[in-house]
N, CA, C and O atoms as a GROMACS GRO file, in nm:
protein
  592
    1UNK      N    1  -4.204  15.749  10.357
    1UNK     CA    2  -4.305  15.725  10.255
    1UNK      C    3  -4.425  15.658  10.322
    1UNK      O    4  -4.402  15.584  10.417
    2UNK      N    5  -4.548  15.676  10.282
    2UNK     CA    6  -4.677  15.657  10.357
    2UNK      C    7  -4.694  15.571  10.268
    2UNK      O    8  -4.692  15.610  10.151
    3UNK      N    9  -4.719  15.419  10.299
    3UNK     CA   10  -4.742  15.320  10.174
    3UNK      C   11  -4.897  15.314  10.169
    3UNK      O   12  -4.937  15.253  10.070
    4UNK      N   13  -4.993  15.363  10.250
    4UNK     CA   14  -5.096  15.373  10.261
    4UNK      C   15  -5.130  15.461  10.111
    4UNK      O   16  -5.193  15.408  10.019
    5UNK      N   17  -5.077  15.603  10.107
    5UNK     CA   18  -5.105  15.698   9.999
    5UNK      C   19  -5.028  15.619   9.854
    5UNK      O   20  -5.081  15.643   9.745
    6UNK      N   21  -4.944  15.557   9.858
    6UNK     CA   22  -4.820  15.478   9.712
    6UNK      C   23  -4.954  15.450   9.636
    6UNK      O   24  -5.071  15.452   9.674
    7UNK      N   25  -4.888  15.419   9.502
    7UNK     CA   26  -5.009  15.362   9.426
    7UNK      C   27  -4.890  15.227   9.369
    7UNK      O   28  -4.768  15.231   9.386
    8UNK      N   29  -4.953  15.137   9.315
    8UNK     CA   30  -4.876  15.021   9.296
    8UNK      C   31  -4.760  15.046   9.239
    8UNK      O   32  -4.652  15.016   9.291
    9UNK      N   33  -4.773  15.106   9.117
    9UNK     CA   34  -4.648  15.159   9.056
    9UNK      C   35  -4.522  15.208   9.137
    9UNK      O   36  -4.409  15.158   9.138
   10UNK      N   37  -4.565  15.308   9.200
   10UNK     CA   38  -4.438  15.384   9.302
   10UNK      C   39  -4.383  15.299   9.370
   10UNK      O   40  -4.267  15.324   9.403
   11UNK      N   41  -4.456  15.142   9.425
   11UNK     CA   42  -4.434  15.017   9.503
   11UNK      C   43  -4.308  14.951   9.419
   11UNK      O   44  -4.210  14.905   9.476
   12UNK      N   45  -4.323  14.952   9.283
   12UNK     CA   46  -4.265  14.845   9.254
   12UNK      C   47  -4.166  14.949   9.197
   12UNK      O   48  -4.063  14.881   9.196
   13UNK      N   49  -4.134  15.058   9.154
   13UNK     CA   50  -4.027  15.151   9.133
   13UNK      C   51  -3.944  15.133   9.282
   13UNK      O   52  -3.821  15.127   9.279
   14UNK      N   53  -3.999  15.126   9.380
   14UNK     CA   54  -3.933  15.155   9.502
   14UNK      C   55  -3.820  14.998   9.510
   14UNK      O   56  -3.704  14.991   9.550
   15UNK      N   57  -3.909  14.889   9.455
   15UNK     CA   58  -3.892  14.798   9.514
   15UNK      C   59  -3.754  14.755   9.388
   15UNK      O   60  -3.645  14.701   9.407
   16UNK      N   61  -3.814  14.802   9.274
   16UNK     CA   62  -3.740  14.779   9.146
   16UNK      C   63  -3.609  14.845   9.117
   16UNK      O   64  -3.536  14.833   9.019
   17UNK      N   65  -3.594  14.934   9.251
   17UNK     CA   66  -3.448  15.068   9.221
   17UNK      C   67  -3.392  14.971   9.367
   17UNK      O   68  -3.280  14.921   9.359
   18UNK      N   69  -3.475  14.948   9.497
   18UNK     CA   70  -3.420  14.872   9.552
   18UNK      C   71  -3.282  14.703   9.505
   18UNK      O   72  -3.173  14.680   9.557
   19UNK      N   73  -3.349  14.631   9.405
   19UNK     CA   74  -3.307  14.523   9.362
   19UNK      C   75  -3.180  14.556   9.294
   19UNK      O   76  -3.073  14.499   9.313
   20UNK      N   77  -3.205  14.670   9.198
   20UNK     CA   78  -3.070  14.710   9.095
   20UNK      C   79  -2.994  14.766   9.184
   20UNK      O   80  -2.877  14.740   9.158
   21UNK      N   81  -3.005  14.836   9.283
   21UNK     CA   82  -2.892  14.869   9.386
   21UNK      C   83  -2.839  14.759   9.435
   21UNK      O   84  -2.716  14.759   9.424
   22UNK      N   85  -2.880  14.670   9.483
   22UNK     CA   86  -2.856  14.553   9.558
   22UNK      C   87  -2.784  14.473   9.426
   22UNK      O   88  -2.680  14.412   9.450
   23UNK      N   89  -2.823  14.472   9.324
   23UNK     CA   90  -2.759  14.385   9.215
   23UNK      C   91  -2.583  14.460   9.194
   23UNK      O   92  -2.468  14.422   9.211
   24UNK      N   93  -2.639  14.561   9.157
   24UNK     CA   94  -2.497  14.683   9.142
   24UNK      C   95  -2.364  14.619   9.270
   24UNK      O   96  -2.258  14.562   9.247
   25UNK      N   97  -2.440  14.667   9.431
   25UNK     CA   98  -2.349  14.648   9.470
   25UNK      C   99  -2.293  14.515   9.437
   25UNK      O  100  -2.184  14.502   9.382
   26UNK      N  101  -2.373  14.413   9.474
   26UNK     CA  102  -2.283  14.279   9.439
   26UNK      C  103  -2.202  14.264   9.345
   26UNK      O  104  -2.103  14.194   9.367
   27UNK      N  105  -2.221  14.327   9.208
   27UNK     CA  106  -2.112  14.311   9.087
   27UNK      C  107  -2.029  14.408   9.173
   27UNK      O  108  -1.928  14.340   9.189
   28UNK      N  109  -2.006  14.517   9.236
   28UNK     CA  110  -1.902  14.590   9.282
   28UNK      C  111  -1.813  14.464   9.328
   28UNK      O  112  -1.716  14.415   9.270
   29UNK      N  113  -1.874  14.424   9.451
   29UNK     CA  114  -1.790  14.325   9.529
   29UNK      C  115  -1.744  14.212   9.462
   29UNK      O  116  -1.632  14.172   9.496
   30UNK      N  117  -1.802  14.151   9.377
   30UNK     CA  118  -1.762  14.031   9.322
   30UNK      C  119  -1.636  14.054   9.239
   30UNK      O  120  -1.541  13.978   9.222
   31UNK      N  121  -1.665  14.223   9.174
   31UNK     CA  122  -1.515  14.255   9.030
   31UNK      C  123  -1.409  14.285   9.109
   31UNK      O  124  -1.304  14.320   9.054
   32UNK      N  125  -1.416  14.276   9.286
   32UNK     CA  126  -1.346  14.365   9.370
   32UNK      C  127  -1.322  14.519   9.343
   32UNK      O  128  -1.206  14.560   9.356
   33UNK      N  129  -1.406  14.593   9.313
   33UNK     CA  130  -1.370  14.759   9.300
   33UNK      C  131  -1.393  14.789   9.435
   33UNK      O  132  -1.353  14.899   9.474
   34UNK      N  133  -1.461  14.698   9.535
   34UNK     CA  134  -1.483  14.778   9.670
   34UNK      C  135  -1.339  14.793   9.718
   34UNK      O  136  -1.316  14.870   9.811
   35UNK      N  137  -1.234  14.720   9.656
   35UNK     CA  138  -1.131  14.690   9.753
   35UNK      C  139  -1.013  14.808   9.641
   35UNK      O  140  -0.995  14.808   9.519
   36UNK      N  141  -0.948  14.905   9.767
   36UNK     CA  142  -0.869  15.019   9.703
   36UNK      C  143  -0.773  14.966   9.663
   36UNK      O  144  -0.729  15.009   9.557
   37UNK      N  145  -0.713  14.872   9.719
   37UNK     CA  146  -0.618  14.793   9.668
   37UNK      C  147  -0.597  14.739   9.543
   37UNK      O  148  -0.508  14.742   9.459
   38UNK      N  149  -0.673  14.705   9.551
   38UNK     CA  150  -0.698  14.646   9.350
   38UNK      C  151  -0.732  14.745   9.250
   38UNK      O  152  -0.697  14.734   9.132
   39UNK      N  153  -0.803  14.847   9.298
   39UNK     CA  154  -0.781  15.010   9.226
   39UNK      C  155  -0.680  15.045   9.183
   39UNK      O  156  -0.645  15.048   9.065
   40UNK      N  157  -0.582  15.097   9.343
   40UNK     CA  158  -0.465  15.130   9.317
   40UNK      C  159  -0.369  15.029   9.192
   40UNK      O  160  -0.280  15.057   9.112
   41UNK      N  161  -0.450  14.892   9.231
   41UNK     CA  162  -0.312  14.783   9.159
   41UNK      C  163  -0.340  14.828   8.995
   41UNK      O  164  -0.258  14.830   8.903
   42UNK      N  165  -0.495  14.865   8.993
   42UNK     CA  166  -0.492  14.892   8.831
   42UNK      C  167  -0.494  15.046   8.754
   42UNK      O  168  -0.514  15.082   8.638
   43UNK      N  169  -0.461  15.123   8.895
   43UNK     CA  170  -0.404  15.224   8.819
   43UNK      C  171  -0.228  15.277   8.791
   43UNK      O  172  -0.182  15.375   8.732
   44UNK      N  173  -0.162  15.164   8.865
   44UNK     CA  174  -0.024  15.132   8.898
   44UNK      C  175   0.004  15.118   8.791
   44UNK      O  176   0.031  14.998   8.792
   45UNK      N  177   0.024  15.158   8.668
   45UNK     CA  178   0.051  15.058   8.536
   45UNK      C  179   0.211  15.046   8.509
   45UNK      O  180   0.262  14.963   8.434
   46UNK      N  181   0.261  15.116   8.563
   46UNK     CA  182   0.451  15.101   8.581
   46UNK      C  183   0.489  15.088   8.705
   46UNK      O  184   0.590  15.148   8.743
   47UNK      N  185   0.432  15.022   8.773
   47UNK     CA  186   0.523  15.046   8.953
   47UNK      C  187   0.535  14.876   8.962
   47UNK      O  188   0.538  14.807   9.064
   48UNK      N  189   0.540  14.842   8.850
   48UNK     CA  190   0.587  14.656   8.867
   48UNK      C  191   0.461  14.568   8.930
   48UNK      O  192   0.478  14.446   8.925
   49UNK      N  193   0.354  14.608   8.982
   49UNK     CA  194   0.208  14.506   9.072
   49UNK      C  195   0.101  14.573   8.969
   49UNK      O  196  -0.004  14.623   9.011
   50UNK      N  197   0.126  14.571   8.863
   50UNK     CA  198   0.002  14.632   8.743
   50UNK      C  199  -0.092  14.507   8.747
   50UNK      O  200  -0.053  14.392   8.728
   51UNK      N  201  -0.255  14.552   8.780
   51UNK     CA  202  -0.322  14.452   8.764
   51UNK      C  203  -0.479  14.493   8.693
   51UNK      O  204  -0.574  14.558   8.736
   52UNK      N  205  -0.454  14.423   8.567
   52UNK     CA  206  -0.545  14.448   8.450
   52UNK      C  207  -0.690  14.402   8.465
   52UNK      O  208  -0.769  14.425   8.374
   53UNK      N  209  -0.725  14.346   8.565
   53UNK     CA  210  -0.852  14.286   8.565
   53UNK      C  211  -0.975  14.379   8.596
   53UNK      O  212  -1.093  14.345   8.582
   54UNK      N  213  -0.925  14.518   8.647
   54UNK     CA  214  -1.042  14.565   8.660
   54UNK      C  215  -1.086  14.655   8.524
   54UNK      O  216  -1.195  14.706   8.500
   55UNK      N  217  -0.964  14.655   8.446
   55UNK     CA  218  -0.978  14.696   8.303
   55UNK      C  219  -1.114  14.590   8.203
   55UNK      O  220  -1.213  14.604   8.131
   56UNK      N  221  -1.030  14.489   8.266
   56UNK     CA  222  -1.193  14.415   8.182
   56UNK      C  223  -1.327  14.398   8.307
   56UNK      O  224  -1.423  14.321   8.297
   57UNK      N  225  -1.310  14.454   8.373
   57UNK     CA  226  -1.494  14.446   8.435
   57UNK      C  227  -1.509  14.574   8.390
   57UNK      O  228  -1.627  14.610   8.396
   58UNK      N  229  -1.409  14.682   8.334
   58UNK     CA  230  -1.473  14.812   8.269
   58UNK      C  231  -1.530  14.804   8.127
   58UNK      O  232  -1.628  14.868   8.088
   59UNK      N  233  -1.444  14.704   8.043
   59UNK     CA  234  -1.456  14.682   7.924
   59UNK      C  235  -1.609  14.606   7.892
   59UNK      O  236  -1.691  14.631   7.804
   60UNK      N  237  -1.612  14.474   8.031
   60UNK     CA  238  -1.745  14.427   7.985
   60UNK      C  239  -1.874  14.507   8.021
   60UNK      O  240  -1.976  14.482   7.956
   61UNK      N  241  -1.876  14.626   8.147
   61UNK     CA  242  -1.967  14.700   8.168
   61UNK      C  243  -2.007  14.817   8.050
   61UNK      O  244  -2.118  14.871   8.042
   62UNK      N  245  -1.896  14.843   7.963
   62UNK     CA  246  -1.880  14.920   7.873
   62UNK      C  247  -1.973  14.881   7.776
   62UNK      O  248  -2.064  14.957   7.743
   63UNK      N  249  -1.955  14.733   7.711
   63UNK     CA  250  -1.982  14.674   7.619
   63UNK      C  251  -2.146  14.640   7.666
   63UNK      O  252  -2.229  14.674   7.582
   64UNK      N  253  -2.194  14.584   7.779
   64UNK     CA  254  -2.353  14.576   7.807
   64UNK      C  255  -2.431  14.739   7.785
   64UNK      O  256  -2.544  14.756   7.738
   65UNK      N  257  -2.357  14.824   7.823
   65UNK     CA  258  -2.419  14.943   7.846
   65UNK      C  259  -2.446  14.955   7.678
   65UNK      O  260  -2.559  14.951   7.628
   66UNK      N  261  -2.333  14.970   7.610
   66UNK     CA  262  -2.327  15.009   7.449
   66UNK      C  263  -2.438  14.973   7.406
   66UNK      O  264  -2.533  15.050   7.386
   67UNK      N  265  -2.439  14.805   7.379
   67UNK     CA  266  -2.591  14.756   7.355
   67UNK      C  267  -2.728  14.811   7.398
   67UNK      O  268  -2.803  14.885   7.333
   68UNK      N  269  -2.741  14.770   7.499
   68UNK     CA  270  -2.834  14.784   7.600
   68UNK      C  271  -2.953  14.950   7.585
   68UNK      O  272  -3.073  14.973   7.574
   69UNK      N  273  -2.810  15.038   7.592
   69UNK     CA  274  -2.836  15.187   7.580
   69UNK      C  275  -2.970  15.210   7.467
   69UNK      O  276  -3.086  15.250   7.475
   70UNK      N  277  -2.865  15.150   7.341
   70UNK     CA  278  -2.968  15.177   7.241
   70UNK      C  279  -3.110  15.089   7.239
   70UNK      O  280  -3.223  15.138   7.225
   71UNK      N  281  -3.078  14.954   7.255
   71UNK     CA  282  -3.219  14.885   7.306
   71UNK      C  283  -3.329  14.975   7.350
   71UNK      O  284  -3.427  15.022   7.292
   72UNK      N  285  -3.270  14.988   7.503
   72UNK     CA  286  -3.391  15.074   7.591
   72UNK      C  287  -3.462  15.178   7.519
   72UNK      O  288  -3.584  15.191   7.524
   73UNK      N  289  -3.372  15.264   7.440
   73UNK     CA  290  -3.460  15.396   7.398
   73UNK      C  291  -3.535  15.374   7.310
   73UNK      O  292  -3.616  15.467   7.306
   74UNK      N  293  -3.557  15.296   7.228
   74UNK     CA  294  -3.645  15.209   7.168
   74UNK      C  295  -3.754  15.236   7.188
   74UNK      O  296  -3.838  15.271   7.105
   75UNK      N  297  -3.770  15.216   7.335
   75UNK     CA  298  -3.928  15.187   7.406
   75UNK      C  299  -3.977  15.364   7.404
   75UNK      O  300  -3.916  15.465   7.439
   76UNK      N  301  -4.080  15.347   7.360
   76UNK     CA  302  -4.161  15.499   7.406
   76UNK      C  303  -4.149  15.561   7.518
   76UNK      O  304  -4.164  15.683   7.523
   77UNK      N  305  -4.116  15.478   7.639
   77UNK     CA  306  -4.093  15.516   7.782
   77UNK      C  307  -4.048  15.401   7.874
   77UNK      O  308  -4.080  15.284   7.855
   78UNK      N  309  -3.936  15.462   8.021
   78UNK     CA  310  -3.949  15.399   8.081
   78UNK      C  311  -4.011  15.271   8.125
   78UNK      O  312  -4.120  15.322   8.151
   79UNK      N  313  -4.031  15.126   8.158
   79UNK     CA  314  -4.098  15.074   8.240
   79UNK      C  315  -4.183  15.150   8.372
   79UNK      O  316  -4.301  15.137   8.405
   80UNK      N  317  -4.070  15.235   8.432
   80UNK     CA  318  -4.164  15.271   8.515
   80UNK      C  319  -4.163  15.434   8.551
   80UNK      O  320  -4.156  15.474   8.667
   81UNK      N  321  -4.172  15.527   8.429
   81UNK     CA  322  -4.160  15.647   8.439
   81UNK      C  323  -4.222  15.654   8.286
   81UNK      O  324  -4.233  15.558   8.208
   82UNK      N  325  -4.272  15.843   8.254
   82UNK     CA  326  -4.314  15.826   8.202
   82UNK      C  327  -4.272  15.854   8.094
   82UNK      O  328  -4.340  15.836   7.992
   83UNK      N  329  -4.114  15.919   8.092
   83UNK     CA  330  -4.040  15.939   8.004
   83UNK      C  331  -3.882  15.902   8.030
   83UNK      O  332  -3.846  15.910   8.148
   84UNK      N  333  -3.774  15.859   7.923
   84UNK     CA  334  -3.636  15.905   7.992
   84UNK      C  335  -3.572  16.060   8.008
   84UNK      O  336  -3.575  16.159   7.934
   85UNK      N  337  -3.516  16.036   8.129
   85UNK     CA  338  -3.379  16.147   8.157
   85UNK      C  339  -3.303  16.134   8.145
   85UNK      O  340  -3.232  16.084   8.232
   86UNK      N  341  -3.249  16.178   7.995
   86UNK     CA  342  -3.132  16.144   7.919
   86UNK      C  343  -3.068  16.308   7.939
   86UNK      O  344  -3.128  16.412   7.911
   87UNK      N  345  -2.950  16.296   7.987
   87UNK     CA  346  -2.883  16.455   7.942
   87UNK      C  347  -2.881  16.494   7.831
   87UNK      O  348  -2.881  16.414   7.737
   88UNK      N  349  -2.878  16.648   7.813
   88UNK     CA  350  -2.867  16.715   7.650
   88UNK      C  351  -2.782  16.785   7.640
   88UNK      O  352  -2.761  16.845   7.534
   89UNK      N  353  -2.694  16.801   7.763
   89UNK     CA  354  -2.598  16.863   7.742
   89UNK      C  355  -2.482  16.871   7.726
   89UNK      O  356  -2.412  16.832   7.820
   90UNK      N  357  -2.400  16.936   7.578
   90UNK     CA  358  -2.292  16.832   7.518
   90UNK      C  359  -2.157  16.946   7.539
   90UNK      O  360  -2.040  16.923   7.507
   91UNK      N  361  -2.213  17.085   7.607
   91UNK     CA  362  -2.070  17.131   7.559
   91UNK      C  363  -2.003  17.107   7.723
   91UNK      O  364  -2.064  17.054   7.816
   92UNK      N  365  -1.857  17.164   7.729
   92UNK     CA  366  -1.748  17.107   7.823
   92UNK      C  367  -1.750  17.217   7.915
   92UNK      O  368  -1.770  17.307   7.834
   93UNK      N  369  -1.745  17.266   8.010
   93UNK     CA  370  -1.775  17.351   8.039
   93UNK      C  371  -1.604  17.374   8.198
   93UNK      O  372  -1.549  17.276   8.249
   94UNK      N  373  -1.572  17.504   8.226
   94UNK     CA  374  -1.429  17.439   8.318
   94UNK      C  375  -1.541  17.374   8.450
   94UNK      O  376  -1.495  17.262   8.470
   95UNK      N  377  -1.646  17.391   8.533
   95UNK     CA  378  -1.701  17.314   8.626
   95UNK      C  379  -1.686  17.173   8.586
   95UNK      O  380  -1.642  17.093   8.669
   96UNK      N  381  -1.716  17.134   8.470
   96UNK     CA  382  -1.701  16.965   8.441
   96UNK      C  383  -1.593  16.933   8.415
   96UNK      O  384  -1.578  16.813   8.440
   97UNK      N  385  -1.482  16.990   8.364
   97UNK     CA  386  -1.324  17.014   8.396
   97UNK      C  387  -1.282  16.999   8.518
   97UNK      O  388  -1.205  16.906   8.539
   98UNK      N  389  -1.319  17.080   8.620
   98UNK     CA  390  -1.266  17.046   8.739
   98UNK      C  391  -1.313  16.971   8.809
   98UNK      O  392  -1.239  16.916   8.891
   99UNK      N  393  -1.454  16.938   8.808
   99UNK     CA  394  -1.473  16.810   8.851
   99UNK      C  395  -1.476  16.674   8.821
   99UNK      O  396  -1.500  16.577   8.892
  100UNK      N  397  -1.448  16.682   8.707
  100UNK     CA  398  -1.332  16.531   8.620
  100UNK      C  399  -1.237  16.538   8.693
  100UNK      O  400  -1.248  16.436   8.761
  101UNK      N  401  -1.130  16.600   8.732
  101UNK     CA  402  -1.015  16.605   8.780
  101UNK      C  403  -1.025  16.594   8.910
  101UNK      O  404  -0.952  16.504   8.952
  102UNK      N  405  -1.098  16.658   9.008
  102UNK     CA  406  -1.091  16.638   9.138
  102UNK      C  407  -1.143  16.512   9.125
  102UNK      O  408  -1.113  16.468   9.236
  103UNK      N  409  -1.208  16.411   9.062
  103UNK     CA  410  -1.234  16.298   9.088
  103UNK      C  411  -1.145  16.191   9.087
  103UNK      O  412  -1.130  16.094   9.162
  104UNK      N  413  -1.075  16.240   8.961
  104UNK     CA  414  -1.018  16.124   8.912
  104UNK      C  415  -0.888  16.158   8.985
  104UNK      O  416  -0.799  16.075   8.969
  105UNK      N  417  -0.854  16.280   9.075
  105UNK     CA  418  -0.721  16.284   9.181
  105UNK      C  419  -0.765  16.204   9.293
  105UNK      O  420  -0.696  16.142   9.373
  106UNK      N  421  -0.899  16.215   9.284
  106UNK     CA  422  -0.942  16.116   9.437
  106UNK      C  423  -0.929  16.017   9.406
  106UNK      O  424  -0.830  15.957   9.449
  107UNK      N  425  -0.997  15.966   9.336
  107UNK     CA  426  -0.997  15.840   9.274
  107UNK      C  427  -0.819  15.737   9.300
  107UNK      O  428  -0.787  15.638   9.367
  108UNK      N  429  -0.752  15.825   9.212
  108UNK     CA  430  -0.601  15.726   9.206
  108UNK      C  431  -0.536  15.750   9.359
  108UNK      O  432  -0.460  15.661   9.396
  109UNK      N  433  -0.559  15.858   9.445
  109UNK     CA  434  -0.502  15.885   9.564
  109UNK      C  435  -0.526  15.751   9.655
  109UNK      O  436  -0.453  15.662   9.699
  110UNK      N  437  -0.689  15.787   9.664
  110UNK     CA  438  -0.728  15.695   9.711
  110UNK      C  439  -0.803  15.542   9.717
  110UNK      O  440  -0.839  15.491   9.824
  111UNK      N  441  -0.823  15.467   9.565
  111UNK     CA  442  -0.851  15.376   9.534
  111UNK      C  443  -0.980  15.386   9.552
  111UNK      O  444  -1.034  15.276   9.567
  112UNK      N  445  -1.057  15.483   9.555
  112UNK     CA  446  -1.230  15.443   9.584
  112UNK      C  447  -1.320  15.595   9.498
  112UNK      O  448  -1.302  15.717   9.496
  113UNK      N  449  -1.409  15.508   9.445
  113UNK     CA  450  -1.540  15.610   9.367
  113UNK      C  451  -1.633  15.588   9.446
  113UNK      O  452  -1.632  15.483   9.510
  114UNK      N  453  -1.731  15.679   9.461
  114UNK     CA  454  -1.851  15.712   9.545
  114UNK      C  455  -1.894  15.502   9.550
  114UNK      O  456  -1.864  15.426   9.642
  115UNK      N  457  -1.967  15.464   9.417
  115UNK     CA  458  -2.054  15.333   9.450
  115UNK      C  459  -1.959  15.239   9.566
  115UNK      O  460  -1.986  15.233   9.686
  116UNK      N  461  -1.837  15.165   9.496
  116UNK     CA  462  -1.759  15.137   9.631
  116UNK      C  463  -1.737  15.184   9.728
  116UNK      O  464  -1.727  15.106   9.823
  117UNK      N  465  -1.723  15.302   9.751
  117UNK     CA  466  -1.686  15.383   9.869
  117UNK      C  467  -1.863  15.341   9.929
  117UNK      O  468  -1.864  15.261  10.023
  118UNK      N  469  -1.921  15.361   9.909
  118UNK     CA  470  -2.042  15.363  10.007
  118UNK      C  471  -2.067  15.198  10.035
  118UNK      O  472  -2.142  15.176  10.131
  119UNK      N  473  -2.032  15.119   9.989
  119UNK     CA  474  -2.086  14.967  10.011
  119UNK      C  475  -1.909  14.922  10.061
  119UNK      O  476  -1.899  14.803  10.092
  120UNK      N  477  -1.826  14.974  10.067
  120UNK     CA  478  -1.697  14.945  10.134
  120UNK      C  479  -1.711  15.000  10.289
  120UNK      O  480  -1.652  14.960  10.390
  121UNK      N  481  -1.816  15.114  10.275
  121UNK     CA  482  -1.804  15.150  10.386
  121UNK      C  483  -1.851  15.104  10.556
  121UNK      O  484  -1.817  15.134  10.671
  122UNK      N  485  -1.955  15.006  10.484
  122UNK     CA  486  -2.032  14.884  10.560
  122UNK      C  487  -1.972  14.825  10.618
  122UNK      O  488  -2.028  14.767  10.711
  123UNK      N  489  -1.833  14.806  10.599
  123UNK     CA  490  -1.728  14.714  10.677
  123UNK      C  491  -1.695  14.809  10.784
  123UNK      O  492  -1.669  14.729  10.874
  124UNK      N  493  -1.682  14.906  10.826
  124UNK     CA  494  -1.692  15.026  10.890
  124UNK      C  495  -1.543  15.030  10.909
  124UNK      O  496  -1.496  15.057  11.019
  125UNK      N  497  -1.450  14.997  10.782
  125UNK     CA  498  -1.313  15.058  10.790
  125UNK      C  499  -1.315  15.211  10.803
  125UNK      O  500  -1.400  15.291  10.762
  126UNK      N  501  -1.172  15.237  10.889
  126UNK     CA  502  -1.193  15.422  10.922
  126UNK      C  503  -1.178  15.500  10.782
  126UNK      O  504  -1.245  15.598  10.751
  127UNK      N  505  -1.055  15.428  10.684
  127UNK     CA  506  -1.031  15.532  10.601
  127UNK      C  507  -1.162  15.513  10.468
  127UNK      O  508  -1.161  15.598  10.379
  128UNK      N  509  -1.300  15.369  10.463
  128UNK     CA  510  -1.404  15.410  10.398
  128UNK      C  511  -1.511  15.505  10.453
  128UNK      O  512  -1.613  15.561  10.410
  129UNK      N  513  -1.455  15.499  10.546
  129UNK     CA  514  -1.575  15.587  10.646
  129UNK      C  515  -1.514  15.737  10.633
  129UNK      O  516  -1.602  15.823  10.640
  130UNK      N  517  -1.411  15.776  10.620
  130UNK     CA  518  -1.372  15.934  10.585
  130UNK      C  519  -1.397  15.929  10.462
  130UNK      O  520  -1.470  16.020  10.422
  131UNK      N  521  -1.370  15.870  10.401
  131UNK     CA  522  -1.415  15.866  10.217
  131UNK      C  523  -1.534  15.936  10.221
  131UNK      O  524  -1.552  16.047  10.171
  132UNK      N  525  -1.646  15.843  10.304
  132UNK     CA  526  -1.794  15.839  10.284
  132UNK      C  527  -1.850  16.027  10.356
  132UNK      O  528  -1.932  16.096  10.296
  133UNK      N  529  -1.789  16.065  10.473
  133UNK     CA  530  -1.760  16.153  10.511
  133UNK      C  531  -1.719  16.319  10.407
  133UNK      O  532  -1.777  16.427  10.404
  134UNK      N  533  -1.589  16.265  10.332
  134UNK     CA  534  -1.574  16.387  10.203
  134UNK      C  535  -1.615  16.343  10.140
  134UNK      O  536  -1.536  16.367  10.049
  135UNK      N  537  -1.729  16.250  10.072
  135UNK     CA  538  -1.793  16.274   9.974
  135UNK      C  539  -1.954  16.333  10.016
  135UNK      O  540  -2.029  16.369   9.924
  136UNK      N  541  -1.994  16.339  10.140
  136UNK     CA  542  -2.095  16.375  10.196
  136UNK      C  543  -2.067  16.551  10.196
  136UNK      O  544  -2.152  16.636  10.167
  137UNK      N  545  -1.932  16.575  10.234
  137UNK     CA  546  -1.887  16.752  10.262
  137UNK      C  547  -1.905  16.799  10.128
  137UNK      O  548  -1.990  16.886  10.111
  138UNK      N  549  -1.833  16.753  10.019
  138UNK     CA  550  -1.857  16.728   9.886
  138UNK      C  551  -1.957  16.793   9.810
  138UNK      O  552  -1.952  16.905   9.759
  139UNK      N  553  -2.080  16.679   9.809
  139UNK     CA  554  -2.185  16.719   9.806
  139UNK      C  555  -2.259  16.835   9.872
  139UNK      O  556  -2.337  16.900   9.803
  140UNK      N  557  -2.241  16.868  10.005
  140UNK     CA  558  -2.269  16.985  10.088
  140UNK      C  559  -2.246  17.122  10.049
  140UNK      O  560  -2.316  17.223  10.049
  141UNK      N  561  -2.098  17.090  10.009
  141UNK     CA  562  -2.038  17.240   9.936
  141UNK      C  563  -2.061  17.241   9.836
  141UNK      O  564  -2.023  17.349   9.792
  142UNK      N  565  -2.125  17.160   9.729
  142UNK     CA  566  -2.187  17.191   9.631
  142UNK      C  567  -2.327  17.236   9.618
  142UNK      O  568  -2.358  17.296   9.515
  143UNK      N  569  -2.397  17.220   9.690
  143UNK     CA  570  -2.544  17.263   9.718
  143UNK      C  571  -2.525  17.417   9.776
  143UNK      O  572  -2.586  17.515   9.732
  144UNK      N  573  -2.438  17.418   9.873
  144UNK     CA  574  -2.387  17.612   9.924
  144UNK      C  575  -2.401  17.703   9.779
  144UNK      O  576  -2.482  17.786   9.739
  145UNK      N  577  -2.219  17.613   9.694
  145UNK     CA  578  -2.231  17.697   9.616
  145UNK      C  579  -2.330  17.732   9.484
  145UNK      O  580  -2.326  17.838   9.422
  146UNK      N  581  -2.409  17.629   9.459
  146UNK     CA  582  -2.416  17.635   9.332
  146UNK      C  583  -2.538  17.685   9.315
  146UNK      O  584  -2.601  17.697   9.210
  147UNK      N  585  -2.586  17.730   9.486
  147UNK     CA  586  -2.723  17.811   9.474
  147UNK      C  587  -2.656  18.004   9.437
  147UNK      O  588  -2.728  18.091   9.388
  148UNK      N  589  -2.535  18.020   9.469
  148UNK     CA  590  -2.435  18.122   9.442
  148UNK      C  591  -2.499  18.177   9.286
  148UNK      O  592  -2.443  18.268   9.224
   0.00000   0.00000   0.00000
């Protein structure tokens, strides 16, 4: 980006998507979702080490969003856009079928979703770093096919 050509706005969008990333990850790390372990422990719900706590950092993210959601749209527009990009699209389709499922098989296999997986991966453990790896192939083979 040429900050010479930016106009203030694009500055503080840059700077303003910067901060909420940086905020995001830290609630990752703090609820521990970076750690697969505590994934796995809370998707274990009969293997005797069931651990409910990441049920409530879902419940309270649930509950800010609920609010919040409707707040925002409120506003005529973005803070810093000039409209929202809200999806419109409501029917189910088998692509969003199977990719619910391939997620959520990754997901319990391996204790990690893309946001953790990428800020777990900083520790430069091998098996976040293959994570970070198939979710990069992932993405790849989806851009092949879906120009198909």
């Amino acid at each position: 980006m040429n900050l010479a050509n930016t106009t203030t706005r694009d500055r503080v969008f840059v700077v303003g998507t910067g901060v909420t990333g940086i905020l995001f990850g830290v609630g990752l790390v703090l609820s521990g979702m970076t750690k697969p372990d505590k994934v796995i422990g809370f998707l274990d719900m009969f293997g005797g080490a069931w651990d409910p706590s990441l049920g409530l950092v879902m419940v309270g993210a649930i509950a800010v969003h609920a609010v919040l959601f409707r707040v925002i749209l409120r506003r005529q527009s973005p803070l810093l856009d000039a409209k929202f990009h809200v999806p419109t699209r409501t029917d189910i389709d088998s692509r969003l079928v199977a990719g619910a499922a391939l997620f959520g098989i990754g997901w319990g296999l391996g204790g990690v979703c893309p946001g953790p997986g990428l800020i777990g991966a900083t520790s430069l453990a091998s098996t976040l770093l293959l994570f970070v790896g198939g979710l990069v192939a992932g993405m790849a083979l989806f851009q092949v096919t879906n120009k198909a």
